[in-house]
ZAKEDREN-743240 format. One record per residue (C-alpha): residue in one letter; x, y, z. Coordinates in steps of 0.1 Angstrom, whole numbers, padded with zeros to 4 digits, always signed. Example, Ala and Ser with C-alpha at 12.3 -4.5 7.8 and 13.67 -1.06 7.14 Angstrom:
<atoms>
A+0123-0045+0078S+0137-0011+0071
</atoms>
This chain:
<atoms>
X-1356+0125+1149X-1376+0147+1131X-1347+0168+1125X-1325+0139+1118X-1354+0132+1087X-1353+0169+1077X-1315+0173+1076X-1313+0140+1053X-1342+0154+1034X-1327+0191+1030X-1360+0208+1048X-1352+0245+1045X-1369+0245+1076X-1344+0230+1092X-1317+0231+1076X-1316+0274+1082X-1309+0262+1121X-1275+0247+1110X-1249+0275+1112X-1222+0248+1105X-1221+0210+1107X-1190+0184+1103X-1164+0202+1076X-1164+0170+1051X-1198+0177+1048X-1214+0207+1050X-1190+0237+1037X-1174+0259+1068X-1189+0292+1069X-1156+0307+1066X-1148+0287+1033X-1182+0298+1021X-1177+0330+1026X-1140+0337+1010X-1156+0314+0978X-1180+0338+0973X-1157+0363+0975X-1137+0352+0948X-1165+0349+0928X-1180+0377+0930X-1145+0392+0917X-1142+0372+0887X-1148+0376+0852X-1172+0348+0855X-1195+0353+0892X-1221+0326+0880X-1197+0298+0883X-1192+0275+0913X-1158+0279+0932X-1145+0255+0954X-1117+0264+0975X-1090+0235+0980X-1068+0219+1006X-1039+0226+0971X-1039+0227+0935X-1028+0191+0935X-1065+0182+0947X-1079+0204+0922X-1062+0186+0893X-1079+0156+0905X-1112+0171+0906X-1109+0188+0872X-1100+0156+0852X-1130+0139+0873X-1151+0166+0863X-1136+0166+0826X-1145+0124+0826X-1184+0111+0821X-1195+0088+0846X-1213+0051+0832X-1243+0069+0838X-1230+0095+0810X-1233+0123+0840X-1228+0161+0832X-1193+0169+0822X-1179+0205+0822X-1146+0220+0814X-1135+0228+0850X-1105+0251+0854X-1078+0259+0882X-1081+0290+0903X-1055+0304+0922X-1053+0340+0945X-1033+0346+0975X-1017+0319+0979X-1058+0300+0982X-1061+0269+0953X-1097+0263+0941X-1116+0249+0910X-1140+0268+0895X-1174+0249+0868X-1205+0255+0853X-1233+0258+0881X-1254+0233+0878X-1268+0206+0903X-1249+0178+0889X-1217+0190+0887X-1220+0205+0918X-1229+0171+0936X-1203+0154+0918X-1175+0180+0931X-1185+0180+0967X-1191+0142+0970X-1153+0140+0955X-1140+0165+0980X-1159+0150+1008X-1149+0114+0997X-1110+0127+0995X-1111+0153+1024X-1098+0178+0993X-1117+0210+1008X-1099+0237+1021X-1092+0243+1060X-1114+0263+1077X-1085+0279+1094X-1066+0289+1064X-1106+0305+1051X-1100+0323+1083X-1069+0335+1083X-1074+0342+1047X-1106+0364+1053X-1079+0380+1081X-1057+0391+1051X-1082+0407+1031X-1100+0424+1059X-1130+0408+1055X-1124+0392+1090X-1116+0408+1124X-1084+0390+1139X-1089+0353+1148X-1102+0350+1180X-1076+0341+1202X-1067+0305+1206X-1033+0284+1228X-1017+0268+1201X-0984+0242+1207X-0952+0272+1204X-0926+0246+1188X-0921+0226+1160X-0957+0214+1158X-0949+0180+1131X-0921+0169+1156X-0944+0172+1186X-0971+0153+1165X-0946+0130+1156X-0930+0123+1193X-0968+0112+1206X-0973+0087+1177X-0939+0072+1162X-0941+0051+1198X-0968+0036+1187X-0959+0021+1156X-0927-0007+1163X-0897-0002+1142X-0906+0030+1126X-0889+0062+1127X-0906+0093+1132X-0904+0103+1092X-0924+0073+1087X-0953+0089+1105X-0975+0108+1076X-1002+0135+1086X-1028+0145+1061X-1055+0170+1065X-1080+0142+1074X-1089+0103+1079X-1104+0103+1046X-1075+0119+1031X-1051+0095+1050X-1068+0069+1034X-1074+0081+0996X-1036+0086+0992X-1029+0052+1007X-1057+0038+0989X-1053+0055+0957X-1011+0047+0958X-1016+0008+0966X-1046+0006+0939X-1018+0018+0911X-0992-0002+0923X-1013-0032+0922X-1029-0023+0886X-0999-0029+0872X-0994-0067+0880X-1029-0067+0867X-1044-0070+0903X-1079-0047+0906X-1098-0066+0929X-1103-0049+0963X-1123-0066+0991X-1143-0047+1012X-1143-0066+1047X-1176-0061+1066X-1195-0029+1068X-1171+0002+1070X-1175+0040+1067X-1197+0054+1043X-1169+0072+1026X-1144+0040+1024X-1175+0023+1004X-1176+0054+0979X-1141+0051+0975X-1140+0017+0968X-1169+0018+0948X-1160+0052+0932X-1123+0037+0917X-1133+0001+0909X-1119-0003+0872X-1153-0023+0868X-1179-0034+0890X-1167-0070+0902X-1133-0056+0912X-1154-0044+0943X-1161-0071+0964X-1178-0070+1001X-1180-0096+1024X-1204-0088+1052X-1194-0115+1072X-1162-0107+1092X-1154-0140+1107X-1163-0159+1079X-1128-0172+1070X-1137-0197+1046X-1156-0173+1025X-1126-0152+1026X-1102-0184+1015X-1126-0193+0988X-1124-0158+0970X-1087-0159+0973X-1083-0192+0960X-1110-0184+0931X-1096-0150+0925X-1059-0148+0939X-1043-0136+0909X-1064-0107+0906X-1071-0094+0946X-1050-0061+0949X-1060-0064+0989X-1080-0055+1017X-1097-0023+1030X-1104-0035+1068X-1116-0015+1097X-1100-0033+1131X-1130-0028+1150X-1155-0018+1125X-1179+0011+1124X-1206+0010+1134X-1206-0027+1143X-1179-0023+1166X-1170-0058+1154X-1129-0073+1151X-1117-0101+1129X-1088-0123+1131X-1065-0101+1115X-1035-0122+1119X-1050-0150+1102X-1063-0123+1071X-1030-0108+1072X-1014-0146+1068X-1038-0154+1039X-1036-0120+1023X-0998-0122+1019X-0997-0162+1011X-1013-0145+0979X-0990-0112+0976X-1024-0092+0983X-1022-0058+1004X-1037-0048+1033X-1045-0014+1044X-1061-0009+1083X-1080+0014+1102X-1082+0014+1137X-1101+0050+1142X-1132+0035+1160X-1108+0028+1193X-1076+0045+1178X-1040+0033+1173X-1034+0049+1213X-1057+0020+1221X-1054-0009+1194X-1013-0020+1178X-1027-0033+1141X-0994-0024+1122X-0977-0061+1123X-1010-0073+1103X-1011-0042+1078X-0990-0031+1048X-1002+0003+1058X-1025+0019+1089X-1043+0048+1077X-1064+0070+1109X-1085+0101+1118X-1066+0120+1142X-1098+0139+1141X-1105+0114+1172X-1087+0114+1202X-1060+0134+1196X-1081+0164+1190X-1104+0156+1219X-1120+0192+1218X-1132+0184+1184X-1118+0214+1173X-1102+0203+1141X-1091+0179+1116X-1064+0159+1110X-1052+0125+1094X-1021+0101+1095X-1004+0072+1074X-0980+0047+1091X-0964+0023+1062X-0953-0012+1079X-0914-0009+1074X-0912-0048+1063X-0937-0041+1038X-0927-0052+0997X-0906-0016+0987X-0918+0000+1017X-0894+0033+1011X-0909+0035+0980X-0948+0029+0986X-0939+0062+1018X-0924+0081+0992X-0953+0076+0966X-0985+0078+0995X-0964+0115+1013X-0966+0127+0978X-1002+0123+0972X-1013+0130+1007X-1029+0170+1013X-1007+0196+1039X-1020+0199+1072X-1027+0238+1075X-1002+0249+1098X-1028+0264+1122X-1047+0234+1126X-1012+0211+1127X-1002+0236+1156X-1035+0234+1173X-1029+0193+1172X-0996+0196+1189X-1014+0212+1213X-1044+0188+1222X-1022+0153+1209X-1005+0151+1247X-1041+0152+1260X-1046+0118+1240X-1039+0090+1269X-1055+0105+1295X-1082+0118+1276X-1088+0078+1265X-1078+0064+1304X-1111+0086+1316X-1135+0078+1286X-1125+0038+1291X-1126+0035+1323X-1166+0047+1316X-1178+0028+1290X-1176-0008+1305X-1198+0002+1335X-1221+0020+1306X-1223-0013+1289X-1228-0038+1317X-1260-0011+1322X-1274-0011+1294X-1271-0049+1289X-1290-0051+1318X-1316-0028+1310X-1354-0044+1300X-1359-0021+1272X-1325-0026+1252X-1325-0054+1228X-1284-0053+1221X-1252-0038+1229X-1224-0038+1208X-1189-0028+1219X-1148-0036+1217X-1156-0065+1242X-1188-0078+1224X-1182-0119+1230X-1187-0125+1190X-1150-0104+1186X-1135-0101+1220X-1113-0126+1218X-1099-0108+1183X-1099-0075+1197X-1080-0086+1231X-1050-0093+1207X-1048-0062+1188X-1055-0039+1221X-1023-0026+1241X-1040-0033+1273X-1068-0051+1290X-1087-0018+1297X-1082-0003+1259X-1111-0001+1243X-1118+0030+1226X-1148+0050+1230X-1178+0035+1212X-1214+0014+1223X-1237+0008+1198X-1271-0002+1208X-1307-0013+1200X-1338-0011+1215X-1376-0026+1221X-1391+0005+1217X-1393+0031+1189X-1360+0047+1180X-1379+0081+1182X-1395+0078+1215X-1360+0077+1230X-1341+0098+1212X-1362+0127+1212X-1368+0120+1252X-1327+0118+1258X-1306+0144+1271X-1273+0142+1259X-1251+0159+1230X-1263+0145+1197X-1240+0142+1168X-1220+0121+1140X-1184+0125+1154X-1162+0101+1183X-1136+0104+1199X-1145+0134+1216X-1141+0147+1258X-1180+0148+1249X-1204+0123+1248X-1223+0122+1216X-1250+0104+1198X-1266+0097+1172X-1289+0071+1150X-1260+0064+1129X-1275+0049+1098X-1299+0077+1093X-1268+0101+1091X-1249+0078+1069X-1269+0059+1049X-1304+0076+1046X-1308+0060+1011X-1310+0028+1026X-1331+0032+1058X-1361+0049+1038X-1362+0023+1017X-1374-0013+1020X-1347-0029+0994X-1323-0005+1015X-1335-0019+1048X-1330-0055+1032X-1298-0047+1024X-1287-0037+1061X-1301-0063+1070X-1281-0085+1051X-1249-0073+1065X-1264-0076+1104X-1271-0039+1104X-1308-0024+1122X-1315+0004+1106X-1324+0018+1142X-1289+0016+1161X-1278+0041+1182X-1243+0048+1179X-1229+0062+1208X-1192+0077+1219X-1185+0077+1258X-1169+0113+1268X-1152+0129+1298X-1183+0131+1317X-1189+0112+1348X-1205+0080+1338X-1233+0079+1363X-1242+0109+1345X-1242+0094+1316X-1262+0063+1327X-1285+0091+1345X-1295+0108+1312X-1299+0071+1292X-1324+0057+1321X-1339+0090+1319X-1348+0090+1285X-1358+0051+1291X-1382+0061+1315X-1419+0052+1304
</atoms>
C-alpha cells in the first residue's frame, strides 16, 4: 500500500521502479522514446509532442487545447505533426497543458499504439527487430469478426466495429449519440450508478452545462429513474449504463430501463466489459454496446483493443454505424493481428476462470475476517444479471470484497499479482478506489461522497485467472492469517 500511496502521489521514489504501467495511463516506453525523438529533430525541441493513434485525434485535441476551460485554464496554439507516416500534436510545455492533453488522450484512448512506436523505432533504426511474437496469418478483422458477430443477434459481421480501446469504443459512440441528440435539443445524459472513472470524465468532460450530467447512484431505484424522466423527458439524450457495474459488480433491470428509456425516445449505450459480451447478451436493451476487448479476448494482457456493436432495430441505425465507424481510431494492424490470435482463446479462457470464482466466493463469504463479497451472483442483482447472462455458469471474472481488518495489513501480507486490469489468464488485484479515485479516498468530503453511492473506500477489487483456485484461496487465507 505504500506503493499504491506513492504511485497516486508521484513519489520519485517510487515511481523510478515503474518501467511501464497500463498504456492509457502512463506513456509506453516505446512511444516515449520515438516522441522524443521527434523532438529533438525539430525546429522547436522545447515543445511537448504527443504521438497519436491518427491526425483525426489530433484535431480533436488541438481545438481542446485552442478552447479555455470554465476555469479559464491555459490555452496554447497546438499544431499537427506528422513524419513517417506517425500523427502527433505538438504545445507549449507547460504543466497545464500537458495535464490537459494526456487526461484527453487517456479519456479518448487517442495515444498512439505501442506497437506501431515499435515498429516505428524498427524503421529508423533506433530499435533492433521486434522480438519475435505468433501473430493470427490471415485476415485478422474477419477472424475478429467471426468470434464476435455470433454474439450479437441479427447483426452482420460489418456491424461489428473495433477501435483501438474500450475507451475509444465508447468516446465515438458516446460522442456520435451526444450530437445526434443535441440537435432535437436533448443534452441531458444520465449516469446510472458508479461506472469507470474515465466514462465519469467523459460525461462530465462534454456536458453542454453542468445539470445535463446527472448520476443516480442507486441502480435499482426505478422510481427515481421514472421521476427524472417524467420531470425532464424532453431533454434526456440517454443513458451511459454499465451491465454489471465496476467496481460494484451490481446489474439493474435493464429491460425495464430500456422500456422507459425508449417510451421517451431516449438512448441507451451499454457496457458489459466487467463479465464481457462472451458472457452477458445486453444488445436487445441497448441502442448501442460499446466493450474493452482489452479483456478476455486478449487474455495475455498483451494489448489493447475496443469494439462497437449498434442494435440493428435501432432509430437510423445504418446511419448512427456509419457516423460512430467514422469517428472511431484504427486498430494498429500489429495489435489487430495479435487479437486474432488470442480472440479463439476467449471461451475457454472464461469456462476455466468461471468455473473458479464461485468456489472463491462461497470462501470468502465464509471467512470471519471478510465483511462483504460482491460478485455477478450478489442476491441484491442476481436475479437481473441471470437474464442478461448466456448461461447459468457465466459470470465473468470479478469479486469485490471488504474486510474487518485494515486494508493494508492484508494487502501488503498477500501473495498474488497486483494490478488495475481484468479479464486476464492471471489473477490480479488491487484496492481499486485508490487507483481510480485517489482524490476522493484521501479526502473526508471524498470519502462522504463514496459513501454516498455504497462505495468503501477500502474494496478490494479482484479478477479470478487461470490459476487453480485452491491456489488462489491458498494465497487469500494466507494473507488472512493473523
Amino acid at each position: 500500500m505504500r506503493a499504491v500511496h506513492g504511485y497516486e502521489q508521484k513519489n520519485p521514489d517510487i515511481v523510478k521502479h515503474m518501467s511501464s504501467g497500463y498504456p492509457r495511463f502512463v506513456l509506453h516506453p516505446f512511444a516515449q522514446r520515438l516522441s522524443a525523438h521527434y523532438r529533438t529533430r525539430s525546429s522547436q525541441p522545447d515543445k511537448t509532442l504527443w504521438l497519436t493513434s491518427s491526425a483525426q485525434i489530433g484535431a480533436e485535441l488541438i481545438a481542446l487545447l485552442a478552447s479555455p476551460t470554465t476555469n479559464q485554464s491555459e490555452v496554447a496554439t497546438a499544431t499537427h505533426f506528422s513524419a513517417d507516416g506517425i500523427n502527433g500534436v505538438s504545445h507549449p510545455d507547460t504543466p497545464e497543458l500537458n495535464n490537459r492533453a494526456k487526461r484527453f488522450l487517456q479519456n479518448t484512448g487517442g495515444f498512439l499504439s505501442s506497437r506501431a512506436a515499435e515498429d516505428q523505432l524498427v524503421q529508423l533504426g533506433l530499435l533492433d527487430a521486434a522480438p519475435a511474437e505468433a501473430l493470427f496469418s490471415g485476415d485478422a478483422l474477419t477472424e475478429v469478426r467471426r468470434h464476435l458477430q455470433p454474439l450479437f443477434p441479427g447483426t452482420t459481421v460489418e456491424d461489428i466495429l473495433p477501435a483501438t480501446c474500450g475507451m475509444n469504443a465508447l468516446y465515438a459512440a458516446f460522442r456520435t449519440l451526444a450530437e445526434r441528440q443535441a440537435a432535437k435539443g436533448r443534452t441531458v445524459w444520465v449516469q446510472l450508478g458508479w461506472v469507470y472513472l474515465d466514462t465519469i470524465a467523459l460525461l462530465k468532460r462534454f456536458a453542454p452545462a453542468p445539470d445535463d450530467y446527472v448520476h443516480l447512484s442507486d441502480i435499482f431505484d426505478l422510481p427515481a429513474l421514472e421521476l427524472l424522466f417524467s420531470a425532464q423527458g424532453n431533454r434526456i439524450a440517454g443513458l451511459i449504463i454499465e451491465a454489471p457495474t465496476n467496481p460494484l459488480l451490481q446489474t439493474p433491470d435493464l429491460a425495464k430501463i430500456a422500456l422507459l428509456a425508449r417510451s421517451y425516445d431516449a438512448r441507451i449505450i451499454i457496457d458489459p466489459s466487467v463479465s464481457s459480451p462472451f458472457s452477458v447478451d445486453v444488445l436487445s436493451h441497448a441502442d448501442i454496446v460499446t466493450a474493452s476487448l482489452t479483456k478476455y479476448a486478449a487474455s495475455e494482457g498483451d494489448l489493447m483493443a475496443g469494439l462497437v456493436v449498434v442494435n440493428p432495430h435501432t432509430p437510423q441505425a445504418p446511419e448512427l454505424r456509419r457516423q460512430i465507424a467514422a469517428r472511431l481510431e484504427p486498430v494498429y494492424p500489429r495489435d489487430l493481428s495479435r487479437l486474432a490470435l488470442e480472440i479463439g482463446n476467449t471461451r475457454q479462457v472464461l469456462r476455466q476462470i468461471e468455473t473458479s470464482v464461485p468456489l472463491i466466493a462461497a470462501w470468502l463469504e465464509a471467512h470471519p475476517a471478510v465483511k462483504s463479497v460482491t460478485w455477478a451472483h450478489d442476491p441484491a442483482s442476481r436475479a437481473n444479471y441471470e437474464k442478461i447472462a448466456r448461461t447459468s455458469e457465466s459470470v465473468g471474472s470479478m469479486i469485490g470484497f471488504t474486510l474487518h481488518r485494515p486494508l493494508e495489513d492484508f494487502y501488503d501480507r498477500l501473495r498474488l499479482p497486483k494490478g488495475p486490469s481484468f479479464g486476464m489468464k492471471t489473477t490480479l488485484i488491487c484496492p481499486f478506489m485508490y487507483l481510480a479515485h485517489y482524490d476522493l479516498v484521501s479526502t473526508e468530503a471524498g470519502r462522504a461522497e463514496l459513501s454516498a453511492s455504497g462505495i468503501d473506500p477500502d474494496l478490494l477489487r479482484m479478477s479470478v485467472g487461470c490459476e487453480p483456485a485452491d491456489e488462489i484461496i491458498s494465497a487469500l487465507a494466507e494473507a488472512l492469517t493473523q
